[in-house]
VMD Tcl script that draws the C-alpha trace (Angstrom):
set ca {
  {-78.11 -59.18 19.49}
  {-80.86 -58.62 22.29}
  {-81.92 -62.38 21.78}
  {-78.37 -63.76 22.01}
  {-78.02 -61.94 25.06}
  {-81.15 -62.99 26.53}
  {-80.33 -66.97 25.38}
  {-76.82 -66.40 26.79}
  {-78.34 -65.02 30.36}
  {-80.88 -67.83 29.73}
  {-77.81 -70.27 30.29}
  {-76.33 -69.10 33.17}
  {-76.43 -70.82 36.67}
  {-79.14 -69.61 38.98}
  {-76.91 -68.06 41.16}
  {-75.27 -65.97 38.73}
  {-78.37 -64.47 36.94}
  {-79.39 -63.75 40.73}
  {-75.79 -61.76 41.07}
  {-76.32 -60.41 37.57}
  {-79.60 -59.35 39.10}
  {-78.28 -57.44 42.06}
  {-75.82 -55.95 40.45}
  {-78.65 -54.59 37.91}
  {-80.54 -53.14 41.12}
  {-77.24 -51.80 42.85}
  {-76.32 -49.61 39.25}
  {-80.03 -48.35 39.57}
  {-79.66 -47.59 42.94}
  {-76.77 -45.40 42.27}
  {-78.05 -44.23 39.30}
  {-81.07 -42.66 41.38}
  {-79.23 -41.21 44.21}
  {-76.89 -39.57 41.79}
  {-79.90 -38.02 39.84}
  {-81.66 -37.33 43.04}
  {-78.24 -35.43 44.52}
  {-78.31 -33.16 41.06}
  {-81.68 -32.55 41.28}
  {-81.22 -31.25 44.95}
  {-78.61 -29.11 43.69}
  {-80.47 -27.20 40.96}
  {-83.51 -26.63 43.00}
  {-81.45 -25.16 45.58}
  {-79.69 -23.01 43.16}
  {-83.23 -21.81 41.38}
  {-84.49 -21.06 44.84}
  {-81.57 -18.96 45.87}
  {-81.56 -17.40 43.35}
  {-85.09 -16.46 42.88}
  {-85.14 -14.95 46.64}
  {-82.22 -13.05 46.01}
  {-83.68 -11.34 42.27}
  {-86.99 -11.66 43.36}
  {-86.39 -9.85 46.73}
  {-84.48 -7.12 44.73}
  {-87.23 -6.52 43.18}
  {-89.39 -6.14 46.38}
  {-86.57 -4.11 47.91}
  {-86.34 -1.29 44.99}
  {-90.24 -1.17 44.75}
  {-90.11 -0.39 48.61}
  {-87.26 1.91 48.10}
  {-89.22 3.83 45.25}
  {-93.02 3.32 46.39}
  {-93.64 6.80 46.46}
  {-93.40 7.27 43.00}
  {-94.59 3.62 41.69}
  {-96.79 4.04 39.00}
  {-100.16 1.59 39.47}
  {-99.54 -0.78 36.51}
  {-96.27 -1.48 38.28}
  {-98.00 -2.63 41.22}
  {-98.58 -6.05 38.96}
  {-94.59 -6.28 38.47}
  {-94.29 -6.37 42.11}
  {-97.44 -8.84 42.74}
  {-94.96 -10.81 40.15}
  {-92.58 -10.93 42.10}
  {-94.22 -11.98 45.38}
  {-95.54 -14.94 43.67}
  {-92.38 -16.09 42.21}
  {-90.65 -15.51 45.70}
  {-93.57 -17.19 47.51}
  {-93.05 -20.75 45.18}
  {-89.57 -20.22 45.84}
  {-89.88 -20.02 50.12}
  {-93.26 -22.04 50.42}
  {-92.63 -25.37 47.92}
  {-88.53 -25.36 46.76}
  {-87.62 -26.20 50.52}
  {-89.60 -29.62 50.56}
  {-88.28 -30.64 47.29}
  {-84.61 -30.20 48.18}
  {-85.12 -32.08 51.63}
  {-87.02 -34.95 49.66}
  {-84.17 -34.93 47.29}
  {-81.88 -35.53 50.18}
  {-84.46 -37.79 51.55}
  {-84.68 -40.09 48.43}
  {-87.93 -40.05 49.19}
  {-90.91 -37.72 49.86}
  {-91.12 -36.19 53.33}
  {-94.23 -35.81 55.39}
  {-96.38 -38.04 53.16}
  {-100.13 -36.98 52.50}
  {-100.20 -33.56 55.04}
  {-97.08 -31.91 53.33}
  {-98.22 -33.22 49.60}
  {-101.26 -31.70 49.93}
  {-100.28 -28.90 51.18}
  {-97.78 -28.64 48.44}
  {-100.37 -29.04 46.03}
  {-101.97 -26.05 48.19}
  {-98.74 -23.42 47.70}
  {-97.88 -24.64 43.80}
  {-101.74 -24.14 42.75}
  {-102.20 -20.69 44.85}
  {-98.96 -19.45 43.64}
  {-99.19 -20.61 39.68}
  {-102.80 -19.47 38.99}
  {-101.80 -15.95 40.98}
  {-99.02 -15.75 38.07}
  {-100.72 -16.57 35.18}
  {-103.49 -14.43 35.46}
  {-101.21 -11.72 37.02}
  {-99.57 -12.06 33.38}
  {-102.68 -11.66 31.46}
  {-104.08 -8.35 33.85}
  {-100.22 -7.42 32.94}
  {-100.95 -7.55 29.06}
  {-104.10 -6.00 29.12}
  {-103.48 -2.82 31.24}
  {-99.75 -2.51 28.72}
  {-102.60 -3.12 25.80}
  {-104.79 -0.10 27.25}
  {-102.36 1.97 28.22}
  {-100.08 1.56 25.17}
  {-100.44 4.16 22.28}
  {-102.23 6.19 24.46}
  {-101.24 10.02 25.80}
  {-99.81 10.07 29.24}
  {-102.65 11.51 30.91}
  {-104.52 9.05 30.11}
  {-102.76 6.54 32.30}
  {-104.49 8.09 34.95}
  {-107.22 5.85 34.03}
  {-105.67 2.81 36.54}
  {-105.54 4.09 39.57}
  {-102.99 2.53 42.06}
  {-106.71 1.52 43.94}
  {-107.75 -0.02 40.68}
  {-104.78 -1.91 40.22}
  {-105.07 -3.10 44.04}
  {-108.48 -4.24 43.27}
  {-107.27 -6.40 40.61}
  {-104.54 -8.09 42.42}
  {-107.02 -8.67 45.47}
  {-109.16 -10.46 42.90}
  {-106.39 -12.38 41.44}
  {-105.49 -13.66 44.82}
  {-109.27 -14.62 45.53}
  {-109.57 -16.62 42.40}
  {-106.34 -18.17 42.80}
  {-107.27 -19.47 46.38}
  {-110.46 -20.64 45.31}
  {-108.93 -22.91 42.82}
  {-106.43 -23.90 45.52}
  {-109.19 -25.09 48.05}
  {-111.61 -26.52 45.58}
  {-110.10 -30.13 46.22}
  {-110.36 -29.69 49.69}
  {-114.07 -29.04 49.01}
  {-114.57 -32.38 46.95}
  {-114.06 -31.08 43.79}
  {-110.98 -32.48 42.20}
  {-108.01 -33.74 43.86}
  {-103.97 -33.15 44.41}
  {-101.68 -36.39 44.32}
  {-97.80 -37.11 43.52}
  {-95.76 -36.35 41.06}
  {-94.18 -39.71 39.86}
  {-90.86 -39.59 40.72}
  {-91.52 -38.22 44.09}
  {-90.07 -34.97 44.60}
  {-93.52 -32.78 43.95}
  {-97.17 -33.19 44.03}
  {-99.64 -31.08 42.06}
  {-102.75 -31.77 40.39}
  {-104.24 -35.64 40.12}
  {-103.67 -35.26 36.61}
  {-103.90 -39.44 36.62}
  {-107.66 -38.69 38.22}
  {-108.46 -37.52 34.89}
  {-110.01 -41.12 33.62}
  {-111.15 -42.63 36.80}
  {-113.96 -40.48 37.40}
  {-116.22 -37.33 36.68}
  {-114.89 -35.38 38.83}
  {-111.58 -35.59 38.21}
  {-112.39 -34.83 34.57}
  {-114.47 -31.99 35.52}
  {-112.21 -30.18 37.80}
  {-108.89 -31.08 35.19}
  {-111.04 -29.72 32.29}
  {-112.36 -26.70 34.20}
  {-108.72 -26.01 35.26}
  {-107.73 -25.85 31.90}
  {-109.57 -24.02 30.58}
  {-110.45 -20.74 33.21}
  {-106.76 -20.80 34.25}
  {-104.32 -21.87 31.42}
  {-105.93 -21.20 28.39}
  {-108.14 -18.11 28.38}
  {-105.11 -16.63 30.50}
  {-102.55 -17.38 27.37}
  {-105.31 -16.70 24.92}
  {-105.54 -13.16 26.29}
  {-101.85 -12.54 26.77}
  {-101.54 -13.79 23.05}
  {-104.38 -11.22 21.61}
  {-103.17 -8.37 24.06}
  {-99.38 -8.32 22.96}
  {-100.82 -8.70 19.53}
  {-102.88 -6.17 19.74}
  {-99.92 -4.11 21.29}
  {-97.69 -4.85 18.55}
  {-100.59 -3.68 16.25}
  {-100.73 -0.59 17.84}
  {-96.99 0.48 17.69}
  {-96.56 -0.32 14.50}
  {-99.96 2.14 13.39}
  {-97.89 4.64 15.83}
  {-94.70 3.97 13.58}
  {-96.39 4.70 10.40}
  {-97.72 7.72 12.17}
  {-94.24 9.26 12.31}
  {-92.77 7.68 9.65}
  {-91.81 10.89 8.01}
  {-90.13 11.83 10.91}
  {-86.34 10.98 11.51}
  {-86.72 9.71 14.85}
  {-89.75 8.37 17.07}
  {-90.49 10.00 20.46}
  {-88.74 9.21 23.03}
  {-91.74 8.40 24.98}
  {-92.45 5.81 22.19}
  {-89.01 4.20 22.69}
  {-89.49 3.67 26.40}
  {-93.01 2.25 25.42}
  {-91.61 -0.21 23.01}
  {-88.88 -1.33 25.74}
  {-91.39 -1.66 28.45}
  {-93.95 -3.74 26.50}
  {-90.62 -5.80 25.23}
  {-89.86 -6.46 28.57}
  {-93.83 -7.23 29.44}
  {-93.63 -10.09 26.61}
  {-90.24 -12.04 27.12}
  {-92.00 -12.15 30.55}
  {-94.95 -13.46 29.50}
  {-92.92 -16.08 26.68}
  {-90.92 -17.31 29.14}
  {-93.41 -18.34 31.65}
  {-95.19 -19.74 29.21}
  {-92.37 -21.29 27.29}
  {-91.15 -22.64 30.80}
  {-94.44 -24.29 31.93}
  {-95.29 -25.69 28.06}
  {-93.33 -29.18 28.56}
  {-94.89 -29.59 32.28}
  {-98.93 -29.20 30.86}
  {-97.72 -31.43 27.65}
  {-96.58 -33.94 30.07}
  {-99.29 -33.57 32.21}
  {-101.98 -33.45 29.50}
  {-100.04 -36.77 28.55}
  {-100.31 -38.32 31.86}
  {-104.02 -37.59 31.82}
  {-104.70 -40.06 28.71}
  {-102.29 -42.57 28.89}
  {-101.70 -43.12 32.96}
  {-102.78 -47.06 33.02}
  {-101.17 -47.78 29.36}
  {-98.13 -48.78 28.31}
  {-97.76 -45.32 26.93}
  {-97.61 -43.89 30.47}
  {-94.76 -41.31 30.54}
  {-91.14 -42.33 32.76}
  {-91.21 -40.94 36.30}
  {-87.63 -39.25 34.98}
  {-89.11 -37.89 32.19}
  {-91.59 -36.40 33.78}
  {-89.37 -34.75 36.42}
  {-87.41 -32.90 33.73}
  {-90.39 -30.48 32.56}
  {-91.25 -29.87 36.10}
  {-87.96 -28.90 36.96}
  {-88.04 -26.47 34.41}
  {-91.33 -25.12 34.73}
  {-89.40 -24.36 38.70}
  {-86.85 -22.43 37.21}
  {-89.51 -19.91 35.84}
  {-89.01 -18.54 39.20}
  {-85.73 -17.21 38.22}
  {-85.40 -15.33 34.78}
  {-88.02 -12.41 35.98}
  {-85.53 -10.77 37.82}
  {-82.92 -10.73 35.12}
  {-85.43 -9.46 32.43}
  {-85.71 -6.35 34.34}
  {-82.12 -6.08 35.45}
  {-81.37 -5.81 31.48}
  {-83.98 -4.29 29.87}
  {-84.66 -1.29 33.11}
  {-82.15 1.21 33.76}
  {-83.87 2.26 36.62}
  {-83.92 -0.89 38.27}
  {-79.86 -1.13 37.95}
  {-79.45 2.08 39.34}
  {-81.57 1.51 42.57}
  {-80.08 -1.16 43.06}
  {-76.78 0.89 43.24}
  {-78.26 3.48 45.47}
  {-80.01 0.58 47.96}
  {-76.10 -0.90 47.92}
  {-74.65 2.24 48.06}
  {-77.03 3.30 50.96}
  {-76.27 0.04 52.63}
  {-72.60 0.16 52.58}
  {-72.76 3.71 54.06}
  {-74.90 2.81 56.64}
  {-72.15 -0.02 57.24}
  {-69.58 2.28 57.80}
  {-71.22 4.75 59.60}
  {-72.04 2.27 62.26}
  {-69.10 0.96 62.37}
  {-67.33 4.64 62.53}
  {-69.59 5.30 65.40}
  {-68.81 1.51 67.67}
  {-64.94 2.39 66.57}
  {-65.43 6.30 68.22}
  {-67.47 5.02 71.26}
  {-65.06 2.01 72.71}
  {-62.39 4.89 71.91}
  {-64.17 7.54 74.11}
  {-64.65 4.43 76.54}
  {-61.06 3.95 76.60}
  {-60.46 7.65 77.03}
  {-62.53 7.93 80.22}
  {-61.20 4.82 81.78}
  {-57.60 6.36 80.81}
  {-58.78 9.76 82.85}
  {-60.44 7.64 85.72}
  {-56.82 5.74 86.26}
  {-54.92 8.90 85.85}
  {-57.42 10.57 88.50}
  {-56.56 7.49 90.91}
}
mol new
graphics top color blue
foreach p $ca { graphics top sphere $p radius 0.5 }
foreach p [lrange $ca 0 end-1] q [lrange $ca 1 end] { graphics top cylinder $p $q radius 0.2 }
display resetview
């Protein structure tokens, strides 16, 4: 069939097969713009959507931060870097979208490459300080909690955010690089650098390793370990009818810790196969379709969102401060409004006494 068409197209009159031609170009065209205009939609949809969760999250851990226990200080570091990808990168994708092109050329793709890199590392190893502490503190009486200190815990997310910066400037120092993303709408890593020279390799390598998979590798053994734990606990008690309700809440909290955990994982899988892909097969004919590529990194930008709605269903608490902060807000709405509606009407009262007066 493919060879009758190609013979038929063969036959035609130059002019035609030049028509045929840009026709062929026009559908493309279309087909792009269409793509590009979807694309623009759902990034713009995953970033509202992660400032508004991920600043309720901020908001109730403000409202409460008098009685924030230390390991929740990581949820909240969470949070900032999901909301920081989400005001720092999302913007410049949607206005490329728009653009059908990339906007601002090397100077904004670099610094792109600056945000996603700072922002990403800060999760992942957020994530893996996150499964430890549940893995020390899990199983164990209450008062010994008091082992992480809201200090400690500060400690650890200052060092999170020092690590994660130096990653982020070590291709400004020579080390490594940041380039495009193929079809235009990103840039992250020079995952293509990867063949054409030491240190490419080095730095893609090292990367891999120190900050994707000893991060994973210890938020695999710690939830393990966890789940190890709780079921020793279980058989504990197992002659009792129900377990402590301290053990419940445990169990739901460390649930909560590792559909966190999956799901960033699970969302940023597809983008390092694809990139690991890219790194081996970037000249060949293998090389991966700039569409096909955009679909795992449009995912792994979604990641952004489902935080926020893992602790909306899984924390009680969280639902009901976020009743209170409404409630609170709403009452302060009317009360101001009460009090402009009672001073124009003592205005108007005065100005009635002045004219009488007169």
């Amino acid at each position: 069939m493919l060879l009758q068409r190609a013979c038929l197209i063969y036959l035609l009159p130059g002019k035609e097969i030049i028509i045929i031609i840009k026709k062929i170009k026009i559908i493309k065209s279309r087909a792009r713009s269409l793509t590009l205009l979807i694309l623009a939609i759902v990034i713009s949809a995953s970033a509202i959507l992660s400032i508004l969760g991920n600043a309720a999250v901020l908001v109730t851990a403000a409202w409460r931060h008098s009685v924030l226990k230390a390991p929740e200080l990581l949820t909240v570091n969470l949070a900032v870097t999901d909301i920081g990808m989400a005001l720092s990168m999302y913007p410049l994708s949607i206005a490329s979208a728009f653009n059908h092109a990339w906007i601002g050329g090397d100077p904004s793709c670099l610094y792109y490459g600056l945000m996603g890199m700072i922002f990403s590392v800060a999760s992942i190893m957020t994530l893996a300080v996150m499964g430890l502490v549940r893995y020390l503190v899990t199983g164990n009486p209450p008062k010994s909690g008091s082992k992480f200190q809201r200090k400690t815990i500060s400690i650890l997310i200052g060092v999170i955010w020092l690590y994660s910066l130096l990653w982020a400037v070590f291709p400004f120092l020579g080390w490594g690089g940041y380039g495009p993303e193929p079809f235009g709408l990103a840039c992250s890593v020079d995952w293509a650098g990867y063949q054409h020279s030491l240190n490419g390799s080095s730095f893609i390598m090292a990367l891999a390793i120190l900050c994707t998979l000893i991060p994973c590798v210890v938020i695999l053994f710690s939830y393990t370990g966890i789940a190890w734990k709780l079921h020793k606990a279980y058989q504990s008690v197992q002659s009792n009818d129900n377990l402590p309700n301290s053990g419940a809440v445990e169990r739901k909290v460390t649930l909560m810790a590792i559909l966190i955990s999956a799901g960033f994982i699970v969302s940023w899988a597809p983008y390092v196969f694809i990139s690991l892909w890219t790194m081996f097969h970037s000249d060949g004919k293998d090389s991966v379709a700039p569409i096909v590529s955009l679909l795992p990194c449009l995912f792994a930008k979604c990641s952004t969102v489902y935080n926020p709605l893992v602790y909306y269903v899984f924390r009680k608490s969280f639902r009901r401060e976020l009743r209170q902060i409404r409630m609170y807000c709403c009452w302060d709405a009317v009360s101001k409004m009460t009090l402009c509606i009672g001073a124009e009407s003592s205005e108007e009262t005065s100005r009635a006494q002045e004219t009488a007066e007169e």
